[in-house]
C-alpha positions as CSV (number, residue, x, y, z in Angstrom):
1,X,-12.6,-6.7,4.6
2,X,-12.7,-2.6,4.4
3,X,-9.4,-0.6,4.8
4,X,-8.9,0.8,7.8
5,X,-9.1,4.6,7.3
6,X,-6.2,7.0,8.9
7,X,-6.4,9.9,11.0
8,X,-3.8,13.1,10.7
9,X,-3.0,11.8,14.2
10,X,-3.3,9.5,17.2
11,X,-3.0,6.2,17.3
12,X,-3.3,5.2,13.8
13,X,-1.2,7.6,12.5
14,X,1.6,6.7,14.8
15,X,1.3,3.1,13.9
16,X,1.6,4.5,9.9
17,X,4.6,6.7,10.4
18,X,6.6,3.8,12.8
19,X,5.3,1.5,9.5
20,X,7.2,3.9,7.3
21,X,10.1,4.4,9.4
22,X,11.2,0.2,9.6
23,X,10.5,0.2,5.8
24,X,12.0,3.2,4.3
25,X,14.3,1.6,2.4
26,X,11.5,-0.8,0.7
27,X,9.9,2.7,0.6
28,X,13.2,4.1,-1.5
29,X,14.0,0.9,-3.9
30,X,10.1,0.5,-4.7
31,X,10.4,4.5,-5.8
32,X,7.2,5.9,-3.9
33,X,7.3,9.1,-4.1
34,X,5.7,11.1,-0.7
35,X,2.2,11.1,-2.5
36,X,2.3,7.7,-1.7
37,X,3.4,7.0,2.0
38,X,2.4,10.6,3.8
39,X,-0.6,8.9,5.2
40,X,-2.6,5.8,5.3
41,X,-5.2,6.9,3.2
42,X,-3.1,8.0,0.9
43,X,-1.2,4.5,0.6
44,X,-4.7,3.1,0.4
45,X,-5.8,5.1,-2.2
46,X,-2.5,3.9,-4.4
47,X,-3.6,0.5,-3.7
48,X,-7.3,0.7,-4.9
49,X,-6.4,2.5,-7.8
50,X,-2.4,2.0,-8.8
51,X,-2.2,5.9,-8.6
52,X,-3.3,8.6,-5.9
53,X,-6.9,9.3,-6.9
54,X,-8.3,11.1,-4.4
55,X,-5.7,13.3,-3.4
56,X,-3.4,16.0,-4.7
57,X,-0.3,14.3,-6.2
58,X,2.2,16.4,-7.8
59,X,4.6,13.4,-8.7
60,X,1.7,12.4,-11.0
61,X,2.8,8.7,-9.7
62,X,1.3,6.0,-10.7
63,X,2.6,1.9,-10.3
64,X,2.8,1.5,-14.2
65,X,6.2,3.1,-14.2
66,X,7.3,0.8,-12.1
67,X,10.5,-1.2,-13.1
68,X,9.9,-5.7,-11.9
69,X,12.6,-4.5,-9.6
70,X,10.0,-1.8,-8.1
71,X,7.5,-4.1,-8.3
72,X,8.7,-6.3,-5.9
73,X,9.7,-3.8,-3.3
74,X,6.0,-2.6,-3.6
75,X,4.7,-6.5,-3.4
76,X,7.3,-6.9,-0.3
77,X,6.1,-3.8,1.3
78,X,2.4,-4.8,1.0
79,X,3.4,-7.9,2.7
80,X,4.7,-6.7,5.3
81,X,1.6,-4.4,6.0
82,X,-0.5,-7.2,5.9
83,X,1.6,-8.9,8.0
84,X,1.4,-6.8,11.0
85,X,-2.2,-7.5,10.8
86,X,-3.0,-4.5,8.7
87,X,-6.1,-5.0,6.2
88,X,-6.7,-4.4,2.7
89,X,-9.8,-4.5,0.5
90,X,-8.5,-7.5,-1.8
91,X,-11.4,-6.7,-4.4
92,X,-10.2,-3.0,-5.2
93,X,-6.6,-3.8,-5.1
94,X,-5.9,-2.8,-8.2
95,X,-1.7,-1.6,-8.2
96,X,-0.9,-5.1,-8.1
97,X,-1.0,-7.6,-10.6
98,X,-3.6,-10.4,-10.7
99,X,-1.0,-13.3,-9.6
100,X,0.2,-11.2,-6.7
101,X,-3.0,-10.2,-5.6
102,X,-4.4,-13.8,-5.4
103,X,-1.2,-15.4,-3.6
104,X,-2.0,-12.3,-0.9
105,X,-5.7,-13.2,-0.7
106,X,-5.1,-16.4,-0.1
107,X,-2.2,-15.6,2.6
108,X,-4.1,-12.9,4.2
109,X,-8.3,-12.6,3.2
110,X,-10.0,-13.7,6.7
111,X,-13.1,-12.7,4.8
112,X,-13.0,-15.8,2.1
113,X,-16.0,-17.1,0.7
């Protein structure tokens, strides 16, 4: 399964900023910082690599300063993406830990071999 990549606007980027909007305040106790949530890609890219990679990011952020109880607003929030039948590429999901990332595969990973 490959993450779905966002456009600046249209469709998807409606469906990321109304995302955003219901779960700002998972958005404010998990501590992302802007760098984070302006865009799809950009959440992506936190996800695949615990920090924003490929993009400018003047927070420097990055999920390792994360306290458990920021951790579990980030694990929530990804939950709920998922849930509305968002995707993720399980394989390069690296800002979660190892348990959280198998209990989501196995919730969520159509593509299961």
């Amino acid at each position: 399964m490959g993450f779905r990549r966002n456009r600046t606007d249209g469709p998807e980027a409606k469906h990321w900023a109304d995302f955003t909007e219901r779960h700002q305040g998972l958005i404010i106790r998990a501590h992302l910082p802007p760098s984070v949530t302006d865009t799809e890609d950009r959440w992506h890219d936190f996800l695949m690599h615990g920090c924003i990679d490929h993009h400018d990011d003047p927070f420097n952020f990055t999920v390792r300063g994360l306290s458990l109880t920021q951790y579990q607003a980030l694990v929530q929030l990804l939950t709920y993406y998922l849930e509305e039948g968002n995707e993720v590429w399980f394989d390069a999901l690296v800002a979660l830990r190892g348990a959280d990332i198998d209990r989501l595969r196995r919730r969520f990973d159509t593509d299961k071999t």
